[in-house]
C-alpha positions in Angstrom: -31.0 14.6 -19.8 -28.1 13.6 -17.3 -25.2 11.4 -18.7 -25.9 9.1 -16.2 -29.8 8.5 -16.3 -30.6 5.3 -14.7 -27.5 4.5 -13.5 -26.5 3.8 -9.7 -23.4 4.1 -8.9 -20.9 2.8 -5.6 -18.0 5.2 -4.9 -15.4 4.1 -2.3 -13.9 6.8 -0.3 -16.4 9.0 -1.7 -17.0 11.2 2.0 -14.3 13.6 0.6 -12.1 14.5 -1.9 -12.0 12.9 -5.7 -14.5 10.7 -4.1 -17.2 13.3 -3.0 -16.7 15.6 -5.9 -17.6 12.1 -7.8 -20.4 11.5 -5.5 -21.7 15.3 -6.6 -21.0 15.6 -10.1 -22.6 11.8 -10.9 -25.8 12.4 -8.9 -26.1 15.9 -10.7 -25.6 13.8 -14.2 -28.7 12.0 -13.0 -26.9 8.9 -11.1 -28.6 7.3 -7.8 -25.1 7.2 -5.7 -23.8 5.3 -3.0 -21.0 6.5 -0.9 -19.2 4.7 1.0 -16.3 5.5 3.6 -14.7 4.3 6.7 -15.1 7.8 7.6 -18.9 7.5 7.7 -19.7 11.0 9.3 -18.3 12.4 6.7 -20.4 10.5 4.3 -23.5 11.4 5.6 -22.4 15.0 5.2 -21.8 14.7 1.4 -24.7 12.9 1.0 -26.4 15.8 3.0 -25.2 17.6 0.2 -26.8 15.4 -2.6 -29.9 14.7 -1.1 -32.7 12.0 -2.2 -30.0 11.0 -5.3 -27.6 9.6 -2.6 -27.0 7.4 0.7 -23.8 6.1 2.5 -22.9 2.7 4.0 -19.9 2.1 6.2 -17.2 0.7 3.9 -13.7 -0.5 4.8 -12.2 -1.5 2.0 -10.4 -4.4 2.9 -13.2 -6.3 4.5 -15.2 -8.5 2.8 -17.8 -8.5 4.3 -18.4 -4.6 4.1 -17.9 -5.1 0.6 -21.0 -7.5 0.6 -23.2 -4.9 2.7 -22.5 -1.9 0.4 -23.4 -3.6 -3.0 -26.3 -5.2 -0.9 -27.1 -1.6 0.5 -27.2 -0.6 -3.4 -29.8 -3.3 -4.0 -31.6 -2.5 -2.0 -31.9 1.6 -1.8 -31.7 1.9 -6.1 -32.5 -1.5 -7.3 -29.5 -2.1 -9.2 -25.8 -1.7 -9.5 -24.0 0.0 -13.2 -20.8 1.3 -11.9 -18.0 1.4 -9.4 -15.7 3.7 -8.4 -12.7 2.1 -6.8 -11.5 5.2 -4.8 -10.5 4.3 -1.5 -6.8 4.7 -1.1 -4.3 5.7 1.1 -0.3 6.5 1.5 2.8 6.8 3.5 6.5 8.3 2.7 9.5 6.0 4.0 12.9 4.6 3.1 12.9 1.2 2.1 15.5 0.4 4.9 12.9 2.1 7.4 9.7 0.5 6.1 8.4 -2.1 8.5 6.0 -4.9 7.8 3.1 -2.9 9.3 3.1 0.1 7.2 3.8 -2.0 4.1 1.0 -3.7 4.3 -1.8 -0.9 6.0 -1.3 0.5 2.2 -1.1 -2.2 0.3 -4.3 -3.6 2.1 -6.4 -0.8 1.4 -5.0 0.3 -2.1 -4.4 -3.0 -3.9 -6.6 -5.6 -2.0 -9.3 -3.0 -1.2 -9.5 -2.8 -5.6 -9.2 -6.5 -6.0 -12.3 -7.3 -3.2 -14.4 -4.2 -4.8 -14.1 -5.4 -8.4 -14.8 -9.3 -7.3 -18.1 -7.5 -5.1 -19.2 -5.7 -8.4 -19.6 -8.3 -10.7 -22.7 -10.4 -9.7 -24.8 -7.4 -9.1 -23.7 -6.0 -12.6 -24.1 -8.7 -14.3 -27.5 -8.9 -13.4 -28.2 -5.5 -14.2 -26.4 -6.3 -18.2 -23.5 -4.8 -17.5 -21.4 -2.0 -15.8 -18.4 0.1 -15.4 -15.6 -0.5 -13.2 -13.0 2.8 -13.2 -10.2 2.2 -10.5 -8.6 5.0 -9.4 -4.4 4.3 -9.7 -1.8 6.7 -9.4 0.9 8.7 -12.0 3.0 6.5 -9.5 1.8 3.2 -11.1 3.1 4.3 -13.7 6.7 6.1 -12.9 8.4 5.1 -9.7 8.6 7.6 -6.2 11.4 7.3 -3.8 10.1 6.7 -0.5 6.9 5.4 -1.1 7.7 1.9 -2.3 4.0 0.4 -0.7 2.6 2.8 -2.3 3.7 2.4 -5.9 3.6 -1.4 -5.6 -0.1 -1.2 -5.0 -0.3 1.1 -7.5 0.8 -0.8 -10.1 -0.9 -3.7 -9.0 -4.2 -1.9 -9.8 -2.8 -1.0 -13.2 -2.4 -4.8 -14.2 -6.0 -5.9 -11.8 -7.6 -3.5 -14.3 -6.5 -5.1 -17.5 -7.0 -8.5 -16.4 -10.5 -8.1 -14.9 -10.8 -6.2 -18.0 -10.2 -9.2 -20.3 -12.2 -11.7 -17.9 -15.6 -9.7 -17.5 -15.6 -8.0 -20.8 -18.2 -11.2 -21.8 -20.8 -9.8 -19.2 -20.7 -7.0 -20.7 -18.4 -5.3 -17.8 -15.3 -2.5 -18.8 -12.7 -1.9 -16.3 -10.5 0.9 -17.0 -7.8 2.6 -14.2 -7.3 6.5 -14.1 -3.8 7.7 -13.3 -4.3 11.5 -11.6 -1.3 13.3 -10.9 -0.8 15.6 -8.4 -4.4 16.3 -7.1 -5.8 19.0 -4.2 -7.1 16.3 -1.9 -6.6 15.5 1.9 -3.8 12.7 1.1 -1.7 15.3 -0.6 -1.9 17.1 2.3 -2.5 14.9 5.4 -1.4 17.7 8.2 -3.8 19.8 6.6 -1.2 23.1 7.2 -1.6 26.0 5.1 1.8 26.2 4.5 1.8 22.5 2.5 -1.0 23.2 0.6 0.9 26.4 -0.6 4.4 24.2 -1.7 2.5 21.8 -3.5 0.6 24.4 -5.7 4.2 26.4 -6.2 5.7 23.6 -7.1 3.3 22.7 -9.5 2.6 26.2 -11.0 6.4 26.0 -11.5 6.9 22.1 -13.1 3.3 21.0 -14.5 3.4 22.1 -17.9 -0.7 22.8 -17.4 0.8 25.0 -14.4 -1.7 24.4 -11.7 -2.4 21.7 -9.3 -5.6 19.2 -9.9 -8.7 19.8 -8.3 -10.8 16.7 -7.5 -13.3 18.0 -10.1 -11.0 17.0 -12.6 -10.7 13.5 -11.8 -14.1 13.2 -11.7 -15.0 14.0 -14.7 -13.0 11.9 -16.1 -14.7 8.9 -14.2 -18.0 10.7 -15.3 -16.9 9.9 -18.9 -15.9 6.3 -18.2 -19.1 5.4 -15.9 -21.5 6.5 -18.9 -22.0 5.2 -21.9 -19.6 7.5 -24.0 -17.0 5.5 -22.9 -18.1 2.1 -24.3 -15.5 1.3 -26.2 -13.1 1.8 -23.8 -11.8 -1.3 -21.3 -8.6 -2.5 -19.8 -6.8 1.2 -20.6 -5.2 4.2 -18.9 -6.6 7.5 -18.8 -3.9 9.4 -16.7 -4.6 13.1 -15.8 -1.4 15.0 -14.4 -1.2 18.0 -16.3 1.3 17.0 -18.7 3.8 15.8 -15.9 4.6 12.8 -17.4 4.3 13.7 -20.8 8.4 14.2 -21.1 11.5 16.2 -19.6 11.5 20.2 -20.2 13.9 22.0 -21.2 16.1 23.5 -18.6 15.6 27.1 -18.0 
C-alpha cells in the first residue's frame, strides 16, 4: 500500500530536479501525477520515466491561463485533484545598485506570483474532491537574507507568509498549506552553467560548512513533500519544514 493511494497530484517544475524526483517518488507511493513545466520536452521525458501513473501539460507559471489548463488537464486525465506542489522557481545573483527592473521582476513573477496563481488554481478542484495539500517550495533564503540576490529573497519570503495566510483561509475546506525551506540542494539552479568544476565547489563547500556535511540531493526534498502531500501530515498547516542540513541551525565554532 503506497502513501499516496488515490491521490493525484500537480507538480510545477516537475521535468527535472526537486520537481521530477517528486514526480517519481509520488507516482511510486501510488500517486496519479501531473507534471508540469515550461520546459515541456523534458516533461515528457520524466513522465516517460513514470509511465501510465503520469502525464505533463505545458505550464508557465505566471499565466493564468496555463494554470487553468493544468488543473483542467488533472480533471480530466485522474478525475480529481488532492495536492500541489508549488515548485517552479527560478534565480539570479546581482548587486542591488545593478539590478534593473527586468530581472527584478522575471523572478519575482515566477517565484512569488507563479505560488500565489497556483494556490488560487488549486482550490476549486480541491475542494471538490474534500480537501487537499498545498506544499510550496521556499527557500533557507526566505528565511535568512543573501547578498546579491535581493529578487530572489523577496519572493522568497513572500511565499513564506502566502503559505500561512492561504493556510488560515482554506483550512475550512479542508485544505493545508505548508512551505518547505531546502538548503543548498544538487539541482540545475544551483548550477545553471552546468560546469563540472561548480558542481565540485558547491559540494566542498558544503562537505566543509553543513554540519550534515554533504550537499542535498533532490530526493531529499521530496520526501519531505511526500510526507506533507499524504495524510501523515494532517495536522500540519501554515508551518515550515526547512531542510538544509543543519546550516541554519546556529554559528560553529571556529576551527
Amino acid at each position: 500500500m503506497g502513501r499516496l493511494d488515490g491521490k493525484v497530484a500537480l507538480i510545477s517544475g516537475g521535468a527535472r530536479g526537486m520537481g521530477a524526483a517528486g514526480a517519481k517518488i509520488f507516482a511510486h507511493e501510488g500517486a496519479r501525477v501531473v507534471v508540469g513545466d515550461i520546459l515541456e520536452d523534458a516533461a515528457r521525458e520524466t513522465v516517460a520515466e513514470i509511465g501510465d501513473a503520469a502525464t505533463c501539460v505545458g505550464l508557465d507559471v505566471t499565466r493564468e491561463g496555463d494554470w487553468a489548463n493544468a488543473t483542467q488537464h488533472a480533471l480530466e486525465a485522474f478525475g480529481r485533484l488532492d495536492v500541489l506542489i508549488n515548485n517552479a522557481g527560478v534565480g539570479g545573483v546581482s548587486p542591488i545598485e545593478e539590478l534593473d527592473m527586468a530581472e527584478y521582476r522575471r523572478i519575482t513573477e515566477v517565484n512569488q506570483t507563479g505560488v500565489f496563481l497556483g494556490i488560487r488554481a488549486a482550490i476549486e478542484p480541491m475542494s471538490d474532491a474534500g480537501g487537499g495539500s498545498i506544499v510550496n517550495i521556499s527557500s533557507i533564503d526566505g528565511l535568512v537574507g543573501m547578498p546579491q540576490c535581493l529578487p530572489y529573497v523577496a519572493s522568497k519570503f513572500a511565499v513564506r507568509g502566502m503559505t500561512k495566510t492561504a493556510a488560515i483561509e482554506l483550512a475550512g475546506r479542508g485544505i493545508r498549506v505548508n512551505s518547505i525551506h531546502p538548503g543548498h540542494i544538487a539541482t540545475p539552479m544551483n548550477n545553471p552553467m552546468g560546469t563540472e568544476e561548480a558542481a565540485r565547489a558547491m559540494r566542498e563547500y558544503c562537505e566543509r560548512d553543513v554540519p550534515l556535511a554533504r550537499i542535498g540531493e533532490p530526493e531529499d526534498i521530496a520526501r519531505l513533500a511526500l510526507f506533507l502531500a499524504s495524510d501523515e501530515s494532517a495536522y500540519c498547516t501554515g508551518s515550515e519544514f526547512t531542510a538544509d542540513g543543519g546550516l541554519l541551525a546556529g554559528v560553529p565554532l571556529p576551527g
